[in-house]
C-alpha positions as CSV (number, residue, x, y, z in Angstrom):
1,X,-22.4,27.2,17.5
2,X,-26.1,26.7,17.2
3,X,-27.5,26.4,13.9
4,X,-24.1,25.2,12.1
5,X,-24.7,21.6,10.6
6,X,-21.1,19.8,9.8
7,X,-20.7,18.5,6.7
8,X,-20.4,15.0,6.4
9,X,-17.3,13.4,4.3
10,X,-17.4,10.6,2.0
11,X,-15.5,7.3,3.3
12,X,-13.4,8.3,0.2
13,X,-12.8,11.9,0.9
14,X,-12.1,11.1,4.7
15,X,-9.9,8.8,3.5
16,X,-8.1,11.4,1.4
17,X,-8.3,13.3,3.9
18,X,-6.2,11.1,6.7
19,X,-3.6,9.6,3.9
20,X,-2.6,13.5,3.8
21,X,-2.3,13.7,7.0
22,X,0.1,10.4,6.9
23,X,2.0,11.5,4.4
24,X,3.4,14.8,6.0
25,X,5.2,12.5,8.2
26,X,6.0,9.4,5.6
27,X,8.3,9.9,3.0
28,X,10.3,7.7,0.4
29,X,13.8,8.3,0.7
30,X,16.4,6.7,-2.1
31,X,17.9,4.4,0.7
32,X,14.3,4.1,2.8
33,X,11.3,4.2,-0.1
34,X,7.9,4.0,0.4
35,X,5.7,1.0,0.2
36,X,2.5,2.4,-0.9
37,X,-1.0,0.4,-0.7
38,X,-4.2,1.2,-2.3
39,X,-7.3,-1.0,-2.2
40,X,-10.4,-0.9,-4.3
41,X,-12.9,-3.3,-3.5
42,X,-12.2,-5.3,-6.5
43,X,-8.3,-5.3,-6.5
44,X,-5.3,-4.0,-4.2
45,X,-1.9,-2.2,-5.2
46,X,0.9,-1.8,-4.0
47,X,3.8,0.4,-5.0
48,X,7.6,1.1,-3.9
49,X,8.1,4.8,-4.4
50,X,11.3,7.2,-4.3
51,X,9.9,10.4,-3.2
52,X,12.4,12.1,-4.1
53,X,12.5,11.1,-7.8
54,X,8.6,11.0,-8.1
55,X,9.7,7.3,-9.3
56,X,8.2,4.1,-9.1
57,X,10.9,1.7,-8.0
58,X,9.0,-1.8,-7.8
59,X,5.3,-2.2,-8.5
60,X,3.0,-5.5,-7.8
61,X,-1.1,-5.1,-8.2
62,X,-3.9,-7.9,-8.3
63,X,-4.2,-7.2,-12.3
64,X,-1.0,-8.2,-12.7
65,X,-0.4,-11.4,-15.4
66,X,1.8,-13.1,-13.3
67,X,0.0,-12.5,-9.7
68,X,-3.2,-13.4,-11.6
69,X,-2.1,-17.0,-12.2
70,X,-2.0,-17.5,-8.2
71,X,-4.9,-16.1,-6.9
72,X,-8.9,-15.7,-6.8
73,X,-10.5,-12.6,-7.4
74,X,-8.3,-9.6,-5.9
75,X,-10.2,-8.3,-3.2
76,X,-9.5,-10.2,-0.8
77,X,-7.3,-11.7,1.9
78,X,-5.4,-14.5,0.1
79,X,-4.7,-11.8,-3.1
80,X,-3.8,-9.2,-0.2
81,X,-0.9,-11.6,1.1
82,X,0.2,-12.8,-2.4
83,X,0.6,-9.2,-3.6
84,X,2.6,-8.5,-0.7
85,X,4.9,-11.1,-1.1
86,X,5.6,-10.5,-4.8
87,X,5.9,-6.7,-4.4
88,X,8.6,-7.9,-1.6
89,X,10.8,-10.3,-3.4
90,X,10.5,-7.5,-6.6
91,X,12.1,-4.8,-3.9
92,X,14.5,-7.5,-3.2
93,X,16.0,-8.6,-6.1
94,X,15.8,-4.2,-7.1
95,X,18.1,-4.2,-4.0
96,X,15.7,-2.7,-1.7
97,X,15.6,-4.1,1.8
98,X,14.1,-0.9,4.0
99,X,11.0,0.7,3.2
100,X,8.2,3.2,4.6
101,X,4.9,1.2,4.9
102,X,2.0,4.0,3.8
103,X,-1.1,2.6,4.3
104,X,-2.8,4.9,2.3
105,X,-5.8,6.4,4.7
106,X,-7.0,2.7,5.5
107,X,-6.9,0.7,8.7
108,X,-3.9,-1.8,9.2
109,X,-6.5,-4.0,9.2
110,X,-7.9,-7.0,6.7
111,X,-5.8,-6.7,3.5
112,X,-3.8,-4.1,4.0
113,X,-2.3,-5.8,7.5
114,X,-2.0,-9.4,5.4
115,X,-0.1,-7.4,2.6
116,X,2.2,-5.9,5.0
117,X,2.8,-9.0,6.8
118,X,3.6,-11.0,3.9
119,X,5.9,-8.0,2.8
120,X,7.6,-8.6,6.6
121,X,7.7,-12.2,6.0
122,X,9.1,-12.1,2.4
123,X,12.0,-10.0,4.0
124,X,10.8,-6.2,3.6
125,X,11.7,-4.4,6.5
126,X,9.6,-2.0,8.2
């Protein structure tokens, strides 16, 4: 294949690219939802989705009023592992125990491996 140059994706676009690839195989289920995480460089996410529904079931984000109160700036660790806990005790008391961690394209790495830690440790299981 001389002379054929390969495009080059964006981190974003790559990342597209491998959270499709994660989601044929991860799916919310009404008894086993999705945890969901997306991160900005500014702020993180993090979502408990029915699939099937196309519902959000429990939702906890950096901007939030409340999760604002306890942390510094949302892009980093310490917001990643507050936002984790307080998306898990919301699935709790929404009577969720089980869920499907997506990690969205990104490494389980940095914030999104504190998040789902502090999910574990808040009593998420997954």
């Amino acid at each position: 294949m001389a002379g054929v140059k390969a495009r080059k994706l964006s981190r974003d676009q790559h990342r597209i690219k491998v959270h499709a690839r994660l989601r044929r195989r991860v799916a919310g289920t009404p008894e086993r939802p999705r945890l969901a995480v997306y991160r900005s460089l500014d702020h993180i996410y993090a979502q408990v989705i029915d699939d099937n529904s196309g519902k959000t079931l429990v939702a906890a984000s950096s901007v939030d009023a409340e999760s604002k109160k306890s942390i510094k700036g949302g892009g980093n660790i310490a917001a990643a592992k507050v936002i984790g806990k307080l998306v898990a005790e919301r699935a709790k008391a929404a009577g969720l125990n089980k869920v499907v961690f997506d990690r969205g394209g990104y490494k389980y790495h940095g914030r999104v491996k504190a998040l789902a830690d502090a999910a574990r440790e808040a009593g998420l299981q997954f």
